[in-house]
Every structure is written in structure tokens, then in C-alpha cells.
C-alpha positions in Angstrom: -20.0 1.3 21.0 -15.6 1.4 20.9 -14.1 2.7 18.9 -13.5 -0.8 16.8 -17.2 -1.7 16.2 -17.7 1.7 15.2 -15.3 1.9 12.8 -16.2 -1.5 11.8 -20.1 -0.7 11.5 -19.2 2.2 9.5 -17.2 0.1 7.0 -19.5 -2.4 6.7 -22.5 0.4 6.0 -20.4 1.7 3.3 -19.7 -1.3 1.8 -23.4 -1.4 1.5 -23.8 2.3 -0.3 -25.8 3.0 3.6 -25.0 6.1 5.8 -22.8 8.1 3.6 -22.6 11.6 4.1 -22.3 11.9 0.4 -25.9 11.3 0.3 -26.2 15.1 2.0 -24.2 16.4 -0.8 -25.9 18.1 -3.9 -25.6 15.7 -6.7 -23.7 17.3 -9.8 -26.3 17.0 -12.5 -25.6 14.8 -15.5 -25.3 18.5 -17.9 -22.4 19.3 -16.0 -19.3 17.5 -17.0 -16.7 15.7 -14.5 -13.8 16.4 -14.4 -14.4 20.0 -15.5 -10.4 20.5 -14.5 -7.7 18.3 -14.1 -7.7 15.7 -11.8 -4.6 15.6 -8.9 -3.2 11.8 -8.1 -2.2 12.4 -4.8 1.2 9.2 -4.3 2.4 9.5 -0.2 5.8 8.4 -1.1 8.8 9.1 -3.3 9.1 8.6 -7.3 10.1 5.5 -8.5 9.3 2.9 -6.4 5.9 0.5 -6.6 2.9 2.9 -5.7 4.4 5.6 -7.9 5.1 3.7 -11.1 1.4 2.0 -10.5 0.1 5.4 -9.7 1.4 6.5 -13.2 -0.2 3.8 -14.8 -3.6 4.4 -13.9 -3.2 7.8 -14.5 -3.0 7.5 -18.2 -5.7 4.8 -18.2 -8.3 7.1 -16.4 -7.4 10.1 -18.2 -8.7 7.8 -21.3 -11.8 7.0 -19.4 -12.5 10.0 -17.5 -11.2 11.9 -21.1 -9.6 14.5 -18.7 -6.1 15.0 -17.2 -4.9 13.0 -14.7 -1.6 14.8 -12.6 0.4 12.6 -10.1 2.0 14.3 -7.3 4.4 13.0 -4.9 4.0 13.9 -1.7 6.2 11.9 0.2 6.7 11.5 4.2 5.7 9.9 7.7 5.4 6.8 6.1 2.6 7.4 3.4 0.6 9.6 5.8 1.0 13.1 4.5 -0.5 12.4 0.9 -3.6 10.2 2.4 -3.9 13.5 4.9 -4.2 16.1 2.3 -6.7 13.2 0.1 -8.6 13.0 3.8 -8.9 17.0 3.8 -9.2 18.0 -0.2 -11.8 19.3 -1.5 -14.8 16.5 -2.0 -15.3 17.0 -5.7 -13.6 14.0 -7.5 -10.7 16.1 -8.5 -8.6 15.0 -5.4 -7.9 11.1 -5.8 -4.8 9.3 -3.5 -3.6 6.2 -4.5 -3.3 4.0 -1.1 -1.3 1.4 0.7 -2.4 -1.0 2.6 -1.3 -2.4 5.6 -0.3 1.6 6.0 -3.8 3.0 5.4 -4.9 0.8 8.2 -1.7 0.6 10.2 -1.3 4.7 10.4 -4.2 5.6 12.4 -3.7 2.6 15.1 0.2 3.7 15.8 -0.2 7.4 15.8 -0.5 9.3 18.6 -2.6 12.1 16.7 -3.7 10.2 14.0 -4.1 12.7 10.5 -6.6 10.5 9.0 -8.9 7.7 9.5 -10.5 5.0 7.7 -13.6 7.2 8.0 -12.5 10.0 6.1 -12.2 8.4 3.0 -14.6 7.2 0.0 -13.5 3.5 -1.6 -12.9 3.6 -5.4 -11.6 0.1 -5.8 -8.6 -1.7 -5.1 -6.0 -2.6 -7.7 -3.2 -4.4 -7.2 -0.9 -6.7 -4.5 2.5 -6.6 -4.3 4.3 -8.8 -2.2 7.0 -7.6 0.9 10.6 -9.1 0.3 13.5 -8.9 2.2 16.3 -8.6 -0.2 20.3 -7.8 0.1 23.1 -6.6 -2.4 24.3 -8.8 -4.9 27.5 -9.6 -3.3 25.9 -9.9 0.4 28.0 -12.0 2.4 24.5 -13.4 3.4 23.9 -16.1 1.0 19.9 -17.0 1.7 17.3 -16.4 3.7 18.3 -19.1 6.3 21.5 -17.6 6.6 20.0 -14.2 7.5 17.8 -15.8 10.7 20.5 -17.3 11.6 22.7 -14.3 11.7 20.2 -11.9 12.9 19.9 -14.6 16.0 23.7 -14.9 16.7 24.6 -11.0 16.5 20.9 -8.8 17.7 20.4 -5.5 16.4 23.6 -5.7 14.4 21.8 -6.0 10.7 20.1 -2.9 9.2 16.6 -3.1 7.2 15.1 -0.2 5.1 12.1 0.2 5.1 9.8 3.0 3.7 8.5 3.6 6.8 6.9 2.6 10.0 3.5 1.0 9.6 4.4 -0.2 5.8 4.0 -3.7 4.5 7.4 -4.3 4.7 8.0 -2.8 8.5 4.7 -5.2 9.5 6.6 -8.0 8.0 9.8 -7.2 9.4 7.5 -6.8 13.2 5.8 -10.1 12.2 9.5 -11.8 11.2 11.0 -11.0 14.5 7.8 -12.2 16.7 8.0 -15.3 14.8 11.9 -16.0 14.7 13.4 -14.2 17.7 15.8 -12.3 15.7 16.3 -8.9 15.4 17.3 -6.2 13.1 17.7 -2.3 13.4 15.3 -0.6 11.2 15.6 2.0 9.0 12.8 4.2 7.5 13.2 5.9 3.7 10.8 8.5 2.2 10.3 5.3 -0.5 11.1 2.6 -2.4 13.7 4.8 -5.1 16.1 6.1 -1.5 15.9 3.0 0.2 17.2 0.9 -2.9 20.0 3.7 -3.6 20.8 2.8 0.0 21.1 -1.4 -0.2 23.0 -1.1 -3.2 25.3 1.4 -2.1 25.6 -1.1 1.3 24.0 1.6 3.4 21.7 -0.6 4.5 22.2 -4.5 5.0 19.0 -5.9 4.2 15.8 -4.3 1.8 12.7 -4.3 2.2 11.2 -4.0 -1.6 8.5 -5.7 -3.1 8.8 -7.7 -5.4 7.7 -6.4 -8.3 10.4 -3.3 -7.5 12.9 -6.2 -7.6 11.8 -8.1 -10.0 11.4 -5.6 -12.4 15.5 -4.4 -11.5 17.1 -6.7 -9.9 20.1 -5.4 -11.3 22.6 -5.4 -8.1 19.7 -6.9 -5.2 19.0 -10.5 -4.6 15.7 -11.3 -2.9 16.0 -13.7 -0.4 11.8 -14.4 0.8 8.5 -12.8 0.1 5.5 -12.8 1.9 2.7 -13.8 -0.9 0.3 -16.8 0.1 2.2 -18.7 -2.4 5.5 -18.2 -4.6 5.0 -15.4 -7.2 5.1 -15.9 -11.1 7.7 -13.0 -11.0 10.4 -14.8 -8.6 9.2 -18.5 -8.9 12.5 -19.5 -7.2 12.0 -17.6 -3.9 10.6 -19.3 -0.9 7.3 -17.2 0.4 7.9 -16.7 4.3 5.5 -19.8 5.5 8.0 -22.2 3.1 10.5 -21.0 5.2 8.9 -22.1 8.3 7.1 -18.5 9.6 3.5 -17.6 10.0 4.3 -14.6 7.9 2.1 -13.0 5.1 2.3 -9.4 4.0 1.5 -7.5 0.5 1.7 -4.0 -0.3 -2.4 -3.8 -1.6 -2.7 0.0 -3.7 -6.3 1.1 -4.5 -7.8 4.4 -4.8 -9.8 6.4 -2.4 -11.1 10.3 -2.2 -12.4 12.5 0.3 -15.5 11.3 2.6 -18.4 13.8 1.4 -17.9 13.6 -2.3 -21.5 13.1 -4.2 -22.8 10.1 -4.7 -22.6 10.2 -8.9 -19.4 11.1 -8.7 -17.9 8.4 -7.1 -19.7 5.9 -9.1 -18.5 7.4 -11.8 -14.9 6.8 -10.5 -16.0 3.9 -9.4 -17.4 2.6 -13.3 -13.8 4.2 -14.8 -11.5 2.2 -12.5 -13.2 -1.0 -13.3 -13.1 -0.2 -16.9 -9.4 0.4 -16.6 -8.8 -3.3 -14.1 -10.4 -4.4 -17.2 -8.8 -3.2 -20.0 -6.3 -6.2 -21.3 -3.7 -3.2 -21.8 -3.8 -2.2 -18.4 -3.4 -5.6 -17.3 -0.4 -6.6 -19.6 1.2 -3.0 -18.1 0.7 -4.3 -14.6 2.4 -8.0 -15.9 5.6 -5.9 -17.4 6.0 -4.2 -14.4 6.1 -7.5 -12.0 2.8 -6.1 -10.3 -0.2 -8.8 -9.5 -4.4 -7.6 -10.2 -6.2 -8.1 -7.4 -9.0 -5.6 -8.3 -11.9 -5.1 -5.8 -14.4 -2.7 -6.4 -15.5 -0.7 -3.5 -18.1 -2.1 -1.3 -15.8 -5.2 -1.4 -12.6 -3.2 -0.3 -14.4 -1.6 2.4 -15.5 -5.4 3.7 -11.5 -6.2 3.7 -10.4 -3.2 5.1 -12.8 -3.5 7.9 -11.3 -7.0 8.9 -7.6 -5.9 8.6 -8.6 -3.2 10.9 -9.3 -6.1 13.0 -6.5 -8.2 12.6 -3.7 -5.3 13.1 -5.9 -4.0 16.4 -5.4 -7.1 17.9 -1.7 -7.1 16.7 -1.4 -3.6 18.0 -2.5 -5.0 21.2 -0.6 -7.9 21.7 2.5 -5.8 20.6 2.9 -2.6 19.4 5.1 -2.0 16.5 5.8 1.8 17.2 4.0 5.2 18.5 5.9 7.5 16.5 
């Protein structure tokens, strides 16, 4: 069996509460309590943009839930890969939690060289929100739309800059899937996150952005977002075209769920897993997610794991036909 099937077959058994080393594991018995310390929200980029304001969200939700503490710690670099690395190698108790990317959860471990992590290493809480990629430039841009940009980008090669936080990231892929699908091309430029890379754009470091849009929406204050890459337009920027409107067979969302340690017993994350869809549910939690431009699109675990295994697919294939980067 490749590597592929395997991973797939061991997605798909998860997704069906089958083959789990947590089934090894001693159970904790129901007299001892969970969390008995506080729990550590593990965020692989910088503070401020998307995945740590959703990060701190949760948090205070769960801590309701869980009725422990919930600590978010940024640990930022190599595109999102050093925090899913130290979730991948905690401790399998439930007190390490990561909150995740995706396409960069699936993305990381086919670009790498020596890969930190793996799909495999993980346990599947739930999935929790989408966020759309955007390209987006400086108020006072000289490029005036999105049209303008191709066309640019076409005239002059590897004379516009895009930020990025990082290779592998939903806005990279887009930027990868852009340029197979319009012969233009930019330079890219990676950021630690979201926060740096908009200091850079409005501070004309960079030329072009690649922030979702709910990290635009929710300030656009000095950016103006040109396209986004939802299946449709989004409630939050009903007057930008989605990449396909524009005439590219482009889609791309930044897709944050939670995941801890492969290994952790089986109560525990089913208790994690009951918590998380208590706090999807909650209509506060929801209205929170509204006011800060961010789009539900809760999946509970098994489910997750079914998507994930098919967008391992998908960027394989991609990775095949043209690889994005090996760094």
C-alpha cells in the first residue's frame, strides 16, 4: 500500500472511531476530573491575525464548557508548522489542543523535505470555521481592480510582491493556483502571520496581501480587497468578485478546527469532542464568529477526517503536477 492509500485508509478508519491507538490507552475514569490543569491552545502563527483572534474565541467558550482554563500560545514559524509539531509531540492527555489550518495541515507534510508532522499524528476534534483567501492592496494602490492586477502581473513578471503567511498557506495555494491559471507572476513573500504581513501592505512593503477576508473585513481601514476565493461572494464583502467570477478555476479558504495528539484516550476526546459542538452551537459563539467577519462551517470529527482525507488527495495530485515549493 503507498503511502497515499495508507494515509487515506487510516483517515477514513478514524473517521469511523476504528484502529485508534487511543483504544490502547487506559481510559481516565469518569471520578477523575478533565482538565485537572489548565489546558494550552497551541496557535502556529503570530497574534492578531484570523487563527489567533478565532483561537481566542474558543478559548473562553471551552473554558465555559470544559469549566477549566483555556491558555492560547502563539507559537509562530515555518508556515504554521512549529505549533502543529509541538500539538503532534505533546503529551496525549487533552491538555495540549492546536488550533489548525487547512490547506497548511495538509499542504506541510507533502512539501517538506523532513516533514515534522503528519496527518497521522493527530486526533480530530471538529472543524470550525472557513475563511476565505483574498488578494488585497493599499488603499491608494495604483492597481485599481483585480483585472488590473492580471493584467499587470502579465505585462511586468516577477515585478509585484505578495505576502503571504507562509508557504503551503491558503493564501500561497491560491497565489500557486492564480498563476497556473492566468500566466502571471508575482514574487512572494512569507510573514510569521496575518498582524506582520498587514503592517507590511500598508506600509507599501509589500504590493499585494494575501488576508482573508474576514482579517479585511473586519479592518479594512487602509486595504482594499480586490477577489476572494469562496465558492460564492461572501456576506462580509458582497461587492468583491470570488476568483471563478473573475474567470479562474480558483477556490481556496483558510478552514481552522481543532486537533490533539494521536494516543489521547478515547473519553477524552469525546469529551472534547461533545464541548466543541456545544460551543459551534452556542448562538453567542456564533454571533462572535459573525462580528468578527468569520463564516461556521462546523464539522465534527469523523466528518473532518473524511474531508481531510480527500484534500490530501486533491493537493497530492497538485503536488505532482507542480510543486509549489520544497522548502
Amino acid at each position: 500500500m503507498n503511502t497515499l492509500h495508507r494515509r487515506s485508509a487510516l483517515l477514513t478508519l478514524a473517521a469511523a472511531g476504528l484502529a485508534s491507538p487511543a483504544l490502547a490507552q487506559p481510559a481516565i475514569t469518569h471520578t477523575r476530573r478533565y482538565p485537572d490543569r489548565p489546558i494550552e491552545l497551541i496557535v502556529g502563527f503570530s497574534a492578531g491575525g484570523g487563527t489567533d483572534v478565532t483561537a481566542r474565541t474558543f478559548a473562553r467558550f471551552l473554558e465555559k464548557e470544559l469549566g477549566g482554563s483555556v491558555v492560547v500560545n502563539n507559537r509562530a514559524g515555518a508556515s504554521g508548522e512549529i505549533g502543529l509539531a509541538y500539538v503532534a509531540r505533546a503529551r496525549p492527555d487533552g491538555h495540549t489542543l492546536g488550533i489548525t489550518n487547512m490547506p497548511g495541515l495538509v499542504s506541510l507534510p507533502i512539501e517538506r523535505r523532513t516533514p515534522q508532522f503528519t496527518l497521522d499524528d493527530f486526533e480530530y476534534v471538529a472543524n470550525l470555521v472557513s475563511d476565505p483567501s483574498a488578494f488585497s492592496v493599499p488603499a491608494a494602490s495604483p492597481i485599481r481592480d483585480f483585472a488590473d492586477l492580471v493584467a499587470k502581473a502579465k505585462q511586468a513578471p516577477d515585478t509585484i510582491s505578495f505576502g503571504s503567511t507562509g508557504v503551503g498557506t491558503d493564501e500561497h495555494l491560491a497565489l500557486v493556483m492564480f498563476q497556473a491559471a492566468s500566466g502571471a507572476q508575482l514574487i512572494h513573500v512569507p510573514f510569521p502571520g496575518a498582524g506582520p504581513m498587514r503592517t507590511a501592505v500598508l506600509g507599501n512593503q509589500v504590493e499585494v496581501a494575501g488576508l482573508n477576508v474576514g482579517e479585511v473585513a473586519g479592518s479594512p481601514a487602509g486595504v482594499r480587497m480586490l477577489v476572494q476565493g469562496g465558492e460564492t461572494r461572501s456576506p462580509f464583502a458582497p461587492g468583491v468578485p470570488t476568483f471563478k467570477q473573475a474567470g479562474f478555476d480558483v477556490t481556496m479558504s483558510s478552514e481552522r478546527g481543532i486537533v490533539l495528539a494521536k494516543g489521547t484516550p478515547a473519553d477524552v476526546v469525546a469529551r472534547l469532542r461533545e464541548a466543541t459542538a456545544k460551543v459551534a452551537a452556542d448562538p453567542a459563539f456564533q454571533e462572535q464568529c459573525r462580528v468578527q467577519f468569520t463564516e461556521m462551517d462546523y464539522l465534527d470529527g469523523p466528518a473532518w477526517c473524511v474531508r481531510l482525507s480527500e484534500a490530501d488527495r486533491r493537493f497530492r495530485q497538485m503536488w505532482q503536477r507542480q510543486p509549489w515549493s520544497e522548502a
